[in-house]
C-alpha positions as a Python dict, from the first residue, in 0.01 Angstrom:
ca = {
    (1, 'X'): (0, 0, 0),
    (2, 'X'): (168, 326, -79),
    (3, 'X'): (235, 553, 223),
    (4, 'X'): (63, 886, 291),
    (5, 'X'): (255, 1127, 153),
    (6, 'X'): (406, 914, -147),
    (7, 'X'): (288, 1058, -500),
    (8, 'X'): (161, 695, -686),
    (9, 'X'): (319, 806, -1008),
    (10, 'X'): (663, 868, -869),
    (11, 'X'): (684, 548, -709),
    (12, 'X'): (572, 392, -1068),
    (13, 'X'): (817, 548, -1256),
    (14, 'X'): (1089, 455, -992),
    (15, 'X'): (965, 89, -1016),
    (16, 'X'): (973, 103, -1355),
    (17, 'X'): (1361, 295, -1422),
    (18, 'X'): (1479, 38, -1170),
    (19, 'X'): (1365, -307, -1308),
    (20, 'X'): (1510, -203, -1652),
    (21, 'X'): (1852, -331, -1466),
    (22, 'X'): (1678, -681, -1500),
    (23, 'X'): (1689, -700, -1859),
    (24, 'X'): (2118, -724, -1931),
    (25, 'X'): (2125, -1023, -1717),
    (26, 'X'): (1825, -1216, -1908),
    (27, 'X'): (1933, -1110, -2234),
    (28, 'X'): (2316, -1271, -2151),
    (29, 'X'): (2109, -1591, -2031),
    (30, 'X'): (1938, -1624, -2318),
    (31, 'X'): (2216, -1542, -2585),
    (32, 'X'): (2448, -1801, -2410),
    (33, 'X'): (2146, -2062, -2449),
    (34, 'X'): (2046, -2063, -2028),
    (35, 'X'): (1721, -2085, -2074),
    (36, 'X'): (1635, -2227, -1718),
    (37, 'X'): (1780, -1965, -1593),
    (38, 'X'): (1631, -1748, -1847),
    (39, 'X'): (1255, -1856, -1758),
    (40, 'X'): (1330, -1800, -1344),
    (41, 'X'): (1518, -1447, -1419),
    (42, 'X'): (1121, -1354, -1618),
    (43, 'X'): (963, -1511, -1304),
    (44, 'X'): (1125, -1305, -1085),
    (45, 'X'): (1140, -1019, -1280),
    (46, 'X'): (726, -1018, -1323),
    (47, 'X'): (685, -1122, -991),
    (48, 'X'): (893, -795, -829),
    (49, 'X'): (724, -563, -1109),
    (50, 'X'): (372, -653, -1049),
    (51, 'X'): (408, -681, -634),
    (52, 'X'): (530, -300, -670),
    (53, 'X'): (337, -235, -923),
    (54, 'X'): (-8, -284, -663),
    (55, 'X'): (184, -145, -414),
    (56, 'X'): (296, 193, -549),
    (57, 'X'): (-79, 222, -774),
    (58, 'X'): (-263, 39, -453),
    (59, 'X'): (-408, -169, -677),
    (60, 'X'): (-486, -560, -746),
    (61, 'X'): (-350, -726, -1041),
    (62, 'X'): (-488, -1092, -1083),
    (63, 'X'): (-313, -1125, -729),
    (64, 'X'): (-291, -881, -437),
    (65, 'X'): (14, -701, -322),
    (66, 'X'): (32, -943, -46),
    (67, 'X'): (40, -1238, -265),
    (68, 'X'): (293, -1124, -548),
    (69, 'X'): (526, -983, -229),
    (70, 'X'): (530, -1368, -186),
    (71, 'X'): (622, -1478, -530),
    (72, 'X'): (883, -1194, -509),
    (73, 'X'): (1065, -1334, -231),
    (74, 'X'): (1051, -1673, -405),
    (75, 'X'): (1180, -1498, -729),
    (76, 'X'): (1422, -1300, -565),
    (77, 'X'): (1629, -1605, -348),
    (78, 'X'): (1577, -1878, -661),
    (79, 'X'): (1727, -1587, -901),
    (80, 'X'): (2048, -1566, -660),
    (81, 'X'): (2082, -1978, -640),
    (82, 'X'): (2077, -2014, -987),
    (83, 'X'): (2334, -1746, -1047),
    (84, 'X'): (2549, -1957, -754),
    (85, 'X'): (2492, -2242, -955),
    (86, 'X'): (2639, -2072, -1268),
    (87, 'X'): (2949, -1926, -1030),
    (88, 'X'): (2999, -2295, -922),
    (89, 'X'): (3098, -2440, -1277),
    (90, 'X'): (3021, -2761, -1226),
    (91, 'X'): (3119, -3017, -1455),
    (92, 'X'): (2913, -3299, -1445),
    (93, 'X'): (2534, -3144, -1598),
    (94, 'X'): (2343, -3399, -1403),
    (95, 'X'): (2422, -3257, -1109),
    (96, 'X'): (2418, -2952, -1233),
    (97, 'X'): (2035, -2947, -1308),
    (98, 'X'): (1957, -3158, -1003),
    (99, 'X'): (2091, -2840, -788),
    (100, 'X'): (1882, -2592, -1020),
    (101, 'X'): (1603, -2782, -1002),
    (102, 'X'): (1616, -2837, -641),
    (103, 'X'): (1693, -2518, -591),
    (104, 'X'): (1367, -2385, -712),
    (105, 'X'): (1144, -2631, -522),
    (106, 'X'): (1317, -2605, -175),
    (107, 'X'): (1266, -2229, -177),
    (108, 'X'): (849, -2256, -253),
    (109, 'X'): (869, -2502, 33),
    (110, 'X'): (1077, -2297, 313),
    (111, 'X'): (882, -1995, 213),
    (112, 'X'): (554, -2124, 249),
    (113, 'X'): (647, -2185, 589),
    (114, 'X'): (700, -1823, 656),
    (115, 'X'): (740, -1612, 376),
    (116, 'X'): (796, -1323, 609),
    (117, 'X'): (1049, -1453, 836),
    (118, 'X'): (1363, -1290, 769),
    (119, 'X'): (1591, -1617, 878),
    (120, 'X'): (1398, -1833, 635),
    (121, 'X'): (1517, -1579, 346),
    (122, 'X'): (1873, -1568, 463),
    (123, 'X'): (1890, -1893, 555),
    (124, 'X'): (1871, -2035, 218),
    (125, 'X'): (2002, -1770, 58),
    (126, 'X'): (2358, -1887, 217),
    (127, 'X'): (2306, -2212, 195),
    (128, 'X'): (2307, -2145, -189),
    (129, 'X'): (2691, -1960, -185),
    (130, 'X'): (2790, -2297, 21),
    (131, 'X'): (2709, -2433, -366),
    (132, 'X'): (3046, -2276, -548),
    (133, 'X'): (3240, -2250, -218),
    (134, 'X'): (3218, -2626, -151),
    (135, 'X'): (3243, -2711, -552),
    (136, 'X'): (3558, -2516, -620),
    (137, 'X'): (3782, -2550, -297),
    (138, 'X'): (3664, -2932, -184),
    (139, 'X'): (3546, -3122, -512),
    (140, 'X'): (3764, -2932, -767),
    (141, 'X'): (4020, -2812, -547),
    (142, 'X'): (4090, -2466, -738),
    (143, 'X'): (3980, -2180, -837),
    (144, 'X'): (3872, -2109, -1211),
    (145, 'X'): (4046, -1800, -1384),
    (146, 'X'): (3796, -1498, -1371),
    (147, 'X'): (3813, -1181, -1556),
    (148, 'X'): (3952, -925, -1314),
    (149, 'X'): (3795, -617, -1383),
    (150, 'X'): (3427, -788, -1421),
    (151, 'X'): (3456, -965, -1138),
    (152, 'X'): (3570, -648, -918),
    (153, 'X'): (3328, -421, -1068),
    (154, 'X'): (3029, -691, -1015),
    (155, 'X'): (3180, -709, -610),
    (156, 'X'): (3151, -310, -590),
    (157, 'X'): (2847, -254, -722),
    (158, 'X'): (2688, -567, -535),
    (159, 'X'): (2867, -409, -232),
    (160, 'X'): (2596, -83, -355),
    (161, 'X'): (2296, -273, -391),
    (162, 'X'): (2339, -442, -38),
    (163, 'X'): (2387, -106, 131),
    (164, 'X'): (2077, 26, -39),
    (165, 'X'): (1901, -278, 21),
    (166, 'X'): (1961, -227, 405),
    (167, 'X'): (1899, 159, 407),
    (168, 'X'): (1569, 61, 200),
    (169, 'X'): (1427, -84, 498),
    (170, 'X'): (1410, 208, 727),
    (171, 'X'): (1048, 324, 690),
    (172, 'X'): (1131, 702, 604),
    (173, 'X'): (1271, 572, 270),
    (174, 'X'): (1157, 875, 7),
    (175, 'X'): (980, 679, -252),
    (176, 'X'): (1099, 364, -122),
    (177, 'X'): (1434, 482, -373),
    (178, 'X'): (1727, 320, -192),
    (179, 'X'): (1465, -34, -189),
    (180, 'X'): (1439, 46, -592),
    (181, 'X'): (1812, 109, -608),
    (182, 'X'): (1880, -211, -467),
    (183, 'X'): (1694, -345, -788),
    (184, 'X'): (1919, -146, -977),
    (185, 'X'): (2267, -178, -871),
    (186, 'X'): (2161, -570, -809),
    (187, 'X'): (2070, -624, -1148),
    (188, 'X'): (2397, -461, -1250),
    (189, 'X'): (2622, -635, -1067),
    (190, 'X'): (2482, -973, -1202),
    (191, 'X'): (2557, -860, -1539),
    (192, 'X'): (2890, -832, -1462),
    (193, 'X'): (2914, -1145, -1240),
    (194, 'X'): (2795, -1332, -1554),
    (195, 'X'): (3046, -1215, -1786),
    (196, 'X'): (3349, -1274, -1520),
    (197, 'X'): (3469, -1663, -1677),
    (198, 'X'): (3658, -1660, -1985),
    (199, 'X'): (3428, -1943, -2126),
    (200, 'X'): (3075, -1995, -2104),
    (201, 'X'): (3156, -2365, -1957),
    (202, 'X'): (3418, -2540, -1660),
    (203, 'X'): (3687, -2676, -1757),
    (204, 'X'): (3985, -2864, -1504),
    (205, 'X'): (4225, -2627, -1708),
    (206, 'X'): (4175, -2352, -1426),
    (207, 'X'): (4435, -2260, -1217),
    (208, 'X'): (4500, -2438, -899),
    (209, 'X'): (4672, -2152, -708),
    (210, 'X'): (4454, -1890, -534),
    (211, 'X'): (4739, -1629, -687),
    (212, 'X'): (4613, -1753, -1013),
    (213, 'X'): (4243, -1674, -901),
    (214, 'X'): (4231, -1338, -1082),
    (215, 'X'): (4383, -1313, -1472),
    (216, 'X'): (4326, -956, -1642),
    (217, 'X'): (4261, -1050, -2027),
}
């Protein structure tokens, strides 16, 4: 519901500028054939839109506020495990769609438990990272060669989008901008994040040093 004092229309248009930041990282997904990942990136791009779309224009849309606010969470922590899954590189695909798969349904289960418990949104959302953390330094044992300046620029501006995802949630929040730039700068930094490896596949060619972590092309 939008708050007294908030002009409808400004908090549209801000919904609107900041969800273009969505688009880079689903047109990468589908030009490197991802469509999976593709078809979750729409679902949680539609899902955000439309829950701040009856929010901002206090409105109903097919489904409340209340109801797409729940999809969005879903969208929002199954969009960030899938992009772990692409960080992790694994090489054997059966696994590799068991985890993106599972991902997906684990996440409708835990947050139709509580969808607005704040431990069962973190929760998973770390158990994800475990995904490449566990894949590269305890199955593979290294570290695959990265693009430098991709890579750090992703890390900033994700570094951004947290600290406007926290300052979003204060309740004074002028047109709930800082919670729109954390759309924003998050969508950015995935774009980067997805253009970091050298090769749109794994391969056991990557160095085994951690000083070998970080290659500029």
């Amino acid at each position: 519901m939008t708050r007294s004092g908030d002009s409808s229309v400004i908090l549209f248009l801000i919904t609107v500028i900041t969800h273009l930041a969505f688009f880079p990282p689903m047109y990468l997904y589908y030009k490197r054939g991802y469509f999976f990942e593709l078809s979750v990136s729409i679902f949680g791009f539609v899902a955000s839109f439309m829950y701040h779309t009856c929010e901002d224009l206090d409105m109903i849309i097919f489904l409340s506020e209340r109801q797409w606010h729940r999809l969005d969470n879903i969208g929002v922590i199954t969009t960030l495990g899938i992009l772990d899954i692409f960080v992790a590189r694994l090489t054997n695909k059966v696994i590799e769609s068991l985890c993106k798969y599972s991902i997906v349904f684990f996440t409708i289960i835990i947050q139709q438990k509580h969808p607005w418990d704040v431990r069962l949104t973190v929760a998973p959302i770390i158990l994800f990272i475990l995904i490449p953390v566990v894949n590269h330094c305890f199955v593979n044992r290294y570290l695959p060669s990265v693009n430098i300046h991709y890579f750090l620029v992703g890390l900033g501006i994700l570094g951004v989008a947290i600290a406007c995802f926290v300052k979003g949630l204060d309740d004074e929040d002028p047109y709930r901008l800082f919670h729109g730039l954390w759309h924003f700068f998050g969508g950015i930094s995935v774009t980067f994040f997805l253009q970091m490896f050298d090769s749109p596949t794994n391969s056991k060619s990557g160095f085994k040093s951690s000083s070998s972590f970080f290659r500029n092309k």
